[in-house]
N, C-alpha and C positions, 0 to 999 in steps of 0.2 A: 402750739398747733398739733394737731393730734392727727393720726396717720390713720386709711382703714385699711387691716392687715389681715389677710388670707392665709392659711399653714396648711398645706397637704399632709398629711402625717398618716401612721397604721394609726388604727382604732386607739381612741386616748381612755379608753374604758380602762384597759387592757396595761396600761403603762406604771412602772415603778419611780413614784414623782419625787424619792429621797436621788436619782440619778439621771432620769431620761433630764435631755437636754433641752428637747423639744419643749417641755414643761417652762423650766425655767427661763427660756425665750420668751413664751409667752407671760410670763408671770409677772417679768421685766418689762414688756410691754402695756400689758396691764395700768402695771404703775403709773407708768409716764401719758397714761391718757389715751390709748391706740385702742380701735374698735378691731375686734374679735371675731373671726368667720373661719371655721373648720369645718374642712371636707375631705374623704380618704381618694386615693388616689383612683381609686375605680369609680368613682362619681364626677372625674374631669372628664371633658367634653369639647368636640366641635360641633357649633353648631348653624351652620349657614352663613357663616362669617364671624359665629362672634366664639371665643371661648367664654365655657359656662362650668359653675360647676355648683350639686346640688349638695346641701352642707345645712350648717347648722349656726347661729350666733354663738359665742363661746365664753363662757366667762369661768376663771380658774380662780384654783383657792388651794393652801398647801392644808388638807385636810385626807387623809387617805380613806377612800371607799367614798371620796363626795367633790374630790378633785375637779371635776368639771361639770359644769350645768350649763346645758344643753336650751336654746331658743330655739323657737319653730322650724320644723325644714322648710327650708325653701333654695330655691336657683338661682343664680347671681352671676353677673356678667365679670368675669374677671375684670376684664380691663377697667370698671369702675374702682376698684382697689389701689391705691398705693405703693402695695406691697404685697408680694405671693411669698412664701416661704418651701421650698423645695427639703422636704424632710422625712419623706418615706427610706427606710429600711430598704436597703440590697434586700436580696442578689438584684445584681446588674443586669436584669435582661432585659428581651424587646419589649416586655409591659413599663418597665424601668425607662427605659431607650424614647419610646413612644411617646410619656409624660413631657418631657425635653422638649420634643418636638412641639405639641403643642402649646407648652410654655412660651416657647419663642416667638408665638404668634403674637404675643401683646408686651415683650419686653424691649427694648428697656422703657418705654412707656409706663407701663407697670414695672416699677423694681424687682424682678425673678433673683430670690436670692438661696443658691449662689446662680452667678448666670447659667442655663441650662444648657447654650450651647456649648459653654467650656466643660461643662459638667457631663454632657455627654462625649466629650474630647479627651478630657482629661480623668479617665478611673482611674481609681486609686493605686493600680499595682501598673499603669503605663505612665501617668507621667512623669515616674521615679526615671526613666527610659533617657529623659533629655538630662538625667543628671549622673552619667557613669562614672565621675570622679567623688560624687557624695554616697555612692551606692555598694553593695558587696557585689562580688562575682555574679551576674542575674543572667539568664535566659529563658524565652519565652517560645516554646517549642511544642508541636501537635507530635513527632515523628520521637517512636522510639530508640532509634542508635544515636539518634543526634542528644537525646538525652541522658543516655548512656552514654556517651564521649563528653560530655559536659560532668558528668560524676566521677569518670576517673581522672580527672582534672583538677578537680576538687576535691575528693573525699567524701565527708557527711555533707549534705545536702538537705535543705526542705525543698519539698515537694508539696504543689496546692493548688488548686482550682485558681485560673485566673482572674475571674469576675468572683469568689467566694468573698466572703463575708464571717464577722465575728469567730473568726478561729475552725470552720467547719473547715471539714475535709483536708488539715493540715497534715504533713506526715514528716519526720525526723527518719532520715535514709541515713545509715551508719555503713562505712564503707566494708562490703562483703553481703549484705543485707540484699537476699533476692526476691525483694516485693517489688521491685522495682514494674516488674513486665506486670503482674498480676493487678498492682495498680492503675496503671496505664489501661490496660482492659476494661479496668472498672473505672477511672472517668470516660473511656473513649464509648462507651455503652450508656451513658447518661446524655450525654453531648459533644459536640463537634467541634467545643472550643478548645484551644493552645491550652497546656499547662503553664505555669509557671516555677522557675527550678531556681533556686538560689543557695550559695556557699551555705553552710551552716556556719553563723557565729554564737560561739559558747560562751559570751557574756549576756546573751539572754537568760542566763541563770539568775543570772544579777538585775534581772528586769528589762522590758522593752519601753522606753519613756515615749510617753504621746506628750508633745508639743503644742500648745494651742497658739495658734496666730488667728489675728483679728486684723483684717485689710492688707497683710501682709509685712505684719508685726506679730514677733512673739511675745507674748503676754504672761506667760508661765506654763509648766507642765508638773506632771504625774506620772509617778514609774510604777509600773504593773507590771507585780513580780508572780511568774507560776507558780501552782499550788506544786506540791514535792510530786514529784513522781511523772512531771508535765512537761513539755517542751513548750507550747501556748502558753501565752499571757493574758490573753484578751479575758477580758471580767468575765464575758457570757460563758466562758467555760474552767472559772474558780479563781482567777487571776484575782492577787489581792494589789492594791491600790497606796498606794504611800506618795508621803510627800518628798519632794526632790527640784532640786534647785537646777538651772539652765545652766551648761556649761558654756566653754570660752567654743569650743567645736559646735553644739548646739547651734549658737548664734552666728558662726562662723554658716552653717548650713541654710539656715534663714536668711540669711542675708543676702544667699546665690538663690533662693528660691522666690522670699516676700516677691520685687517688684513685678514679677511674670503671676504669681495668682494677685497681685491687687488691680494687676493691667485687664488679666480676664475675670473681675467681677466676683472673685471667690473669696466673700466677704468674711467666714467663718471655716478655717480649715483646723484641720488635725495630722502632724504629721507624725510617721513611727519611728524612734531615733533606738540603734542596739549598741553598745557602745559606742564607736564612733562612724556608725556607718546609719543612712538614712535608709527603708525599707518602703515605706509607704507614705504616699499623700493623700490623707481622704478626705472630698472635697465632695460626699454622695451626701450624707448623711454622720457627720463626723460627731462624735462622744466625747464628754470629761469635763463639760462644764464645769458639775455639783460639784466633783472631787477637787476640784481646781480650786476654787471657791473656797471649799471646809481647810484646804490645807493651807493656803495662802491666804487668807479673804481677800482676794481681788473679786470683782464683782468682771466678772467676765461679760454677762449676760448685758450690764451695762453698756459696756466699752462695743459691742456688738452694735447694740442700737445707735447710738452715738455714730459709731461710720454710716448706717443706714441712713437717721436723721440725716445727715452731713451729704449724700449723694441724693434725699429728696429736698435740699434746699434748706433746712430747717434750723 
């Protein structure tokens, strides 16, 4: 029985199909028979009761420069779909925020995956927050002496936009280092939100490993080690990619964290593990399928589907 499935995603013109994840979701579904409907996220809609959103049929192919062909525009009532896929790219704001909301108007009736209301509950750098014994020294603070007394506490420190994304605006504070205030300046003049301050651990040198859990199982993971001269890992700013095996602490950390994202519907997560300390749960838009894949061949994108089938009856 075949599912009809909706994916919000940025423009798939635009995407790199040897790693976006997005791709290989749908490529996976594909396969297995599931009808195809792609719309960006500024084309959802309320509309007099119904959510709608204006989009395109979709059908994909691992072919670069011809990756997707596009069927007619047209409008489509979500709630006739199966299945919505929540898969737009951070940042976290209220356009981010807003999607969520109206997501929720037609879930779980329509499968929103991941659920939108955990997903606006749960970003990625708070709901590390309910896990202080799997976590490094963290604090989440607008007010500059408070994060000042929080560094000479600690020592090296990163420093970084709360809601950021893919390694932007990250900063490595080494103790004596007086960017501290000029920093602060310069997110408190962008926006209103908390930074976030955590210990510096220096076995990110060694790699930051993303974890992939499927329902709240770990499935394998990828360690993304900086380019020289980098304190960031993250791919979108050089981080190179290697295979690496789940340790005995790894699944020691999943195992306090699976049943709470499989209870709130966060059917595909990604978590950040630095040696033995967890950093991030990201449950927005989380990465590393492909890599996961080439270095293990676990067919990740499978196992995905399979819980989705499994939660529509199938």
């Amino acid at each position: 029985m075949s599912l009809k499935v909706a994916i919000q995603m940025d423009p798939i013109g635009a995407i790199n199909i040897d790693a976006d994840s997005t791709f290989r979701i749908s490529e996976e579904a594909q396969k297995r028979g599931h009808e195809l409907f792609y719309y960006t996220p500024d084309k959802l809609a309320f509309q007099e009761g119904r959510v709608t959103a204006r989009g395109w049929p979709l059908t994909v192919q691992r072919v670069k420069g011809a990756h997707a062909t596009l069927g007619e525009e047209c409008v489509r009532d979500l709630s006739e779909f199966d299945v919505v896929w929540l898969r737009q790219d951070p940042p976290f704001d209220m356009g981010y925020i807003t999607t969520t909301h109206i997501l929720d108007l037609i879930h779980p009736k329509t499968l929103v995956v991941n659920d939108p209301f955990w997903v606006r509950n749960y970003p990625e750098k708070l709901l590390v927050l309910q896990f202080p014994d799997l976590t490094p020294p963290t604090m989440i603070a607008r007010d500059l002496e408070t994060l000042r007394e929080f560094r000479e506490r600690h020592g090296d420190v990163i420093l970084k936009p709360l809601y950021g994304n893919g390694g932007a605006g990250v900063f490595k504070l080494k103790v004596g280092d007086g960017n501290l205030a000029s920093l602060h300046e310069l997110f408190s003049g962008i926006n209103r939100e908390p930074l976030i301050m955590q210990k510096f651990l220096p076995d990110v040198s060694k790699g930051d490993k993303r974890v992939i859990l499927v329902d709240g199982e770990p499935v394998g993971a990828i360690n993304r080690v900086p380019a020289q001269g980098e304190t960031r890992s993250n791919m979108h700013v050089g981080g190179r990619p290697e295979k690496v095996a789940l340790t005995e602490r790894d699944l020691e950390i999943c195992a306090k964290i699976g049943p709470l994202l499989r209870e709130k519907g966060q059917i595909f997560v990604g978590i950040d593990v630095i040696g033995d300390y967890l950093t991030e749960i990201n449950v927005t838009s989380p990465t590393g399928i492909q890599e996961l894949e080439r270095f293990d061949g676990i067919n990740v994108a499978e196992k995905i589907w399979l819980a989705i089938e499994k939660r529509r009856g199938l």
